[in-house]
C-alpha positions as CSV (number, residue, x, y, z in Angstrom):
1,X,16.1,23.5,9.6
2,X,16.8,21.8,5.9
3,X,14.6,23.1,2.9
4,X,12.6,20.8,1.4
5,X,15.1,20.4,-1.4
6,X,17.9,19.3,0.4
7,X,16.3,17.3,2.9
8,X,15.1,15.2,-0.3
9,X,18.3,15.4,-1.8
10,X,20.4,14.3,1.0
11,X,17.9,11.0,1.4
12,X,18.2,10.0,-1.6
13,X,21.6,10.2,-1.6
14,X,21.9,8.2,1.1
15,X,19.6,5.7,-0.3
16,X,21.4,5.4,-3.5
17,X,24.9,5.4,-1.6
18,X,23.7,1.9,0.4
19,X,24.1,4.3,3.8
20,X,20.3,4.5,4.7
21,X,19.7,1.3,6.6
22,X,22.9,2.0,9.1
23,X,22.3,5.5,9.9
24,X,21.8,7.0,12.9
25,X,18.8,8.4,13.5
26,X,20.0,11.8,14.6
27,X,21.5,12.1,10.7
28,X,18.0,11.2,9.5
29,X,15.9,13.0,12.4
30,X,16.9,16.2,10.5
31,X,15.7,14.8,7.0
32,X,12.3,13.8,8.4
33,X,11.5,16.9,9.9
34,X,12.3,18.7,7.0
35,X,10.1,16.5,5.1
36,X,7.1,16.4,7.5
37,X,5.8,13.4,8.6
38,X,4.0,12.6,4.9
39,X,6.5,12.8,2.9
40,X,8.5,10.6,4.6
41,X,6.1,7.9,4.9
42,X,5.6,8.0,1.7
43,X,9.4,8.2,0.8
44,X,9.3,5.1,3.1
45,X,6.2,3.5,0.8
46,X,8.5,4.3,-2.5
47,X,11.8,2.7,-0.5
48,X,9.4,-0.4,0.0
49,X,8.4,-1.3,-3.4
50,X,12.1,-0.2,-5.0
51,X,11.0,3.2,-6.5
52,X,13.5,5.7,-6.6
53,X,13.0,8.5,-3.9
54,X,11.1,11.6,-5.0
55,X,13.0,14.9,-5.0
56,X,11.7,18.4,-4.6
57,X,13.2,20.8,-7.5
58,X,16.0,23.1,-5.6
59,X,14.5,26.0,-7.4
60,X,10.8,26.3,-7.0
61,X,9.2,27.5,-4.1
62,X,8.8,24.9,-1.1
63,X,4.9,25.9,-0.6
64,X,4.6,25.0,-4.4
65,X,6.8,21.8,-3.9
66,X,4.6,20.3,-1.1
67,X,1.3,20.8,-2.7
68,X,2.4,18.9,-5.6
69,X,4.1,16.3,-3.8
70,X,0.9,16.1,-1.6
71,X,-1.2,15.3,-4.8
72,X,1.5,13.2,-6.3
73,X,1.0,11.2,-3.0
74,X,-2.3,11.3,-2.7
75,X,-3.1,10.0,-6.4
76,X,-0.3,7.1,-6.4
77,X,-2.7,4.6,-4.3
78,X,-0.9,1.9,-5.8
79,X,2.5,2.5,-4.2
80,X,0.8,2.4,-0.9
81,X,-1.0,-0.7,-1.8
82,X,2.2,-2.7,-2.3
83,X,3.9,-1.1,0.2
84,X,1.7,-2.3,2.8
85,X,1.5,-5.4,1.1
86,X,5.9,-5.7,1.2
87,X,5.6,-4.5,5.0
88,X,3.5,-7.1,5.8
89,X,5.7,-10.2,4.4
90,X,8.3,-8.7,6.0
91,X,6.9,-8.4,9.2
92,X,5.7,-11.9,9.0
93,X,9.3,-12.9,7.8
94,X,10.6,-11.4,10.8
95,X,8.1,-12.7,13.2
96,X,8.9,-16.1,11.8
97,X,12.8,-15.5,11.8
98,X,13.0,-13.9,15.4
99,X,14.4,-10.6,13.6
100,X,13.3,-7.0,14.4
101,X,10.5,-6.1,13.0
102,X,10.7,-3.3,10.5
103,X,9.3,0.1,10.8
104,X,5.5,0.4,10.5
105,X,4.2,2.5,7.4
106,X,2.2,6.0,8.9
107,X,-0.4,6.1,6.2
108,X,-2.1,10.0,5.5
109,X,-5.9,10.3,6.4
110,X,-6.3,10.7,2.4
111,X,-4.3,8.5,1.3
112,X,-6.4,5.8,3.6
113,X,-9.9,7.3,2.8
114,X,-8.8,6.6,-0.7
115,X,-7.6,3.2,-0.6
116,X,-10.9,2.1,1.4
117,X,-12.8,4.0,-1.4
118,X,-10.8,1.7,-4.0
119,X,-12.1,-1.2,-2.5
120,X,-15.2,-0.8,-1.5
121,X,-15.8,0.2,-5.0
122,X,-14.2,-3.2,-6.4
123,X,-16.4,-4.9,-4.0
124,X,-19.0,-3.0,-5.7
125,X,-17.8,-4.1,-8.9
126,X,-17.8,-7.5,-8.0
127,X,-21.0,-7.6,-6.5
128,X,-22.5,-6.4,-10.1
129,X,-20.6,-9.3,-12.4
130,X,-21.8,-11.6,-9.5
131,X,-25.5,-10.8,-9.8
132,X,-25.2,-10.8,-13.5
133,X,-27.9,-13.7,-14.8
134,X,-26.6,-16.3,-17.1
135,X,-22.7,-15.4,-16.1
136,X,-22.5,-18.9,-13.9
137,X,-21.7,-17.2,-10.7
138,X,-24.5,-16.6,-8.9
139,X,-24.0,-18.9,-6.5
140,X,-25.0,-22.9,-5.5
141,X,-29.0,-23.5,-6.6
142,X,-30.2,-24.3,-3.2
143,X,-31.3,-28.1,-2.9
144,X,-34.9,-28.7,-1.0
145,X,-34.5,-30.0,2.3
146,X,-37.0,-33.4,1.0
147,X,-34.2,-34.1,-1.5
148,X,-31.0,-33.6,0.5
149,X,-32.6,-36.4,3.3
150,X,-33.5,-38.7,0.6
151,X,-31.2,-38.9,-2.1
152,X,-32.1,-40.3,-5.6
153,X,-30.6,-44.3,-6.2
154,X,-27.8,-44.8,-8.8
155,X,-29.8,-45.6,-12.0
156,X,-28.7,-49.6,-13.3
157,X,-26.2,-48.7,-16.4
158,X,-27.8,-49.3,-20.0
């Protein structure tokens, strides 16, 4: 099996080279097992939004490598955000265009617990400025039932 290092190496050279998209997927079997199936989803999520690929350092220890990559991952909610937001106009772009559709994002447990975290929090948020009195957004002033049956006439003009 591929180290770490050279599993991450090897993909990105591939990706930089323009040879990615027509490999086979016994040349890239090996780099995704070497990887695990994290990384490379979130390889995959960097691809996406047209980051350059992450590489492990060939001289530090792997164990050390895939803790910090697994933070790294974990913290950079944002790449995963647009990345499901790419996938899905593309999907829909091939759904509309009778094209394959591309491969589905594998998103880490964390990596979703955080992202459903992020939002419910900005629900939160906007739940607060919402119920803020005197902002102008809390919502219509409902009308009495008397006055919606029996509208007011026009006033004659003065």
């Amino acid at each position: 099996m591929l180290s770490l290092s050279t599993a991450t190496r090897d993909y990105a050279r591939r990706l930089n080279a323009g040879l990615f998209d027509t490999a086979r997927e016994a040349d890239l079997s090996p780099l995704a097992e070497a990887m695990g199936p994290e990384i490379w989803s979130w390889q995959y999520a960097r691809r996406l939004t047209g980051q350059t690929p992450w590489r492990a350092r060939p001289d530090a220890d792997e164990q050390v490598e895939r803790a910090v990559v697994g933070r790294e991952m974990a913290a950079d909610i944002g790449t995963w955000e647009r990345a499901m937001a790419v996938l899905d106009a593309r999907t829909e772009h091939a759904r509309i265009a009778g094209l394959p559709r591309p491969p589905s994002l594998a998103i880490p447990d964390l990596v979703r617990e955080a992202i459903e975290a992020r939002r419910k929090a900005a629900l939160e948020r906007i739940g607060r400025r919402r119920g803020r009195p005197g902002d102008g957004t809390g919502g219509p002033i409902p009308v009495p039932e008397e006055a919606a049956h029996h509208p007011p006439l026009p006033a004659k003009p003065m």
